[in-house]
C-alpha positions in Angstrom: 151.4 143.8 89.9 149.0 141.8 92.0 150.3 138.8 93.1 148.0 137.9 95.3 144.7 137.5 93.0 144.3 134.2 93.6 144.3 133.9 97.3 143.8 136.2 100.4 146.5 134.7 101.9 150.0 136.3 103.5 152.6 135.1 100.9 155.4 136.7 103.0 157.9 135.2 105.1 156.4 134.0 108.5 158.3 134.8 112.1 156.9 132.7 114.7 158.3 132.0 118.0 157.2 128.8 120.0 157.3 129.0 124.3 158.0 125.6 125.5 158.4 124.7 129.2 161.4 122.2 129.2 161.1 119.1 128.0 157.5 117.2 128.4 155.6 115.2 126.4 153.2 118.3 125.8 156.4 120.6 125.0 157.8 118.4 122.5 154.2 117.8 120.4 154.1 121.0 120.0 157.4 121.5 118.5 157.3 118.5 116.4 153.4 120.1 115.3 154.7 122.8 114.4 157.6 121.6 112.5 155.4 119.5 110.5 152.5 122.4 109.9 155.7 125.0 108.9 157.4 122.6 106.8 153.9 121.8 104.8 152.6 124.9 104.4 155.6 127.3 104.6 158.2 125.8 103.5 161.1 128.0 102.8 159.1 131.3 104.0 159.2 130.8 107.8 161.0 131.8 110.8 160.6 129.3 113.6 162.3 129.6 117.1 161.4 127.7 120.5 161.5 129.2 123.0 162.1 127.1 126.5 160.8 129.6 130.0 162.6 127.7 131.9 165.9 128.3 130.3 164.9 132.0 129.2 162.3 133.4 131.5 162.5 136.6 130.7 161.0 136.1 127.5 157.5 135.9 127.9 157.3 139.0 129.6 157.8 141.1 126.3 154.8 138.8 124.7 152.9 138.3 127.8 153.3 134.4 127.4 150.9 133.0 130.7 150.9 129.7 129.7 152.3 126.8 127.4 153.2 125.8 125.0 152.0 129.1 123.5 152.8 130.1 119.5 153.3 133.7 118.7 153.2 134.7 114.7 154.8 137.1 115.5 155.0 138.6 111.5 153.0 139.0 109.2 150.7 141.0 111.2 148.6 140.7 113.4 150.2 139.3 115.9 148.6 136.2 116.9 148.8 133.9 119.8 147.6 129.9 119.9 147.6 127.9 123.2 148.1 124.3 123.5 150.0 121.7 122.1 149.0 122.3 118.6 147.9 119.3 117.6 144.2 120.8 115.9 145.9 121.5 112.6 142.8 123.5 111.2 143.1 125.8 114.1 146.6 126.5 114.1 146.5 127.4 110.0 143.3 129.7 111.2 145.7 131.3 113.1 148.4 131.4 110.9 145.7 133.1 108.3 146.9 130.2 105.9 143.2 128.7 105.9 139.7 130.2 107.1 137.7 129.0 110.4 136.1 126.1 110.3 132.5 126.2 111.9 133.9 123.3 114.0 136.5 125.6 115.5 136.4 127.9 118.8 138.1 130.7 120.2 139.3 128.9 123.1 138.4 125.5 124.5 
């Protein structure tokens, strides 16, 4: 009853929460980033919410959001956090666990 034989990877559904701070060029890449990573690689199996501080500031404190845009996957677990606009598309599926680290990538830049 294994369905998972021929990958490693979290077949579940995804619950990811995006902090945005209004409206800027940086804010809205990451959104549309995002949309685009979700809907190619999870389509159907994720949870996706955004997440503006400046509307809702209260927020970040449960997450401990110190900067922006800043995505939380939030489930499956771990809980992971990515920073920036999330335009490097092999480091955001790193994070996701939806593909392995390139040797190209770093922990933060």
């Amino acid at each position: 009853m294994n369905q998972h034989e021929d990958a490693d990877l979290p077949q579940g559904p995804y619950k990811l929460r995006l902090f945005i701070t209004g409206s800027t060029p940086r804010s809205t890449r990451a959104i549309e980033n995002m949309r685009r990573i979700c809907a190619e690689n999870l389509e159907g199996r994720f949870d996706l919410e955004v997440v503006d501080v400046y509307q809702n500031p209260e927020a970040t404190k449960e997450l401990q959001i110190i900067a922006t845009p800043t995505l939380v996957k939030i489930l499956p677990e771990p809980l992971r956090r990515i920073i920036g606009d999330l335009s490097d598309r092999e480091r955001v599926l790193a994070g996701l666990d939806l593909a392995p680290l390139g040797e190209n990538d770093q922990a933060h830049p």
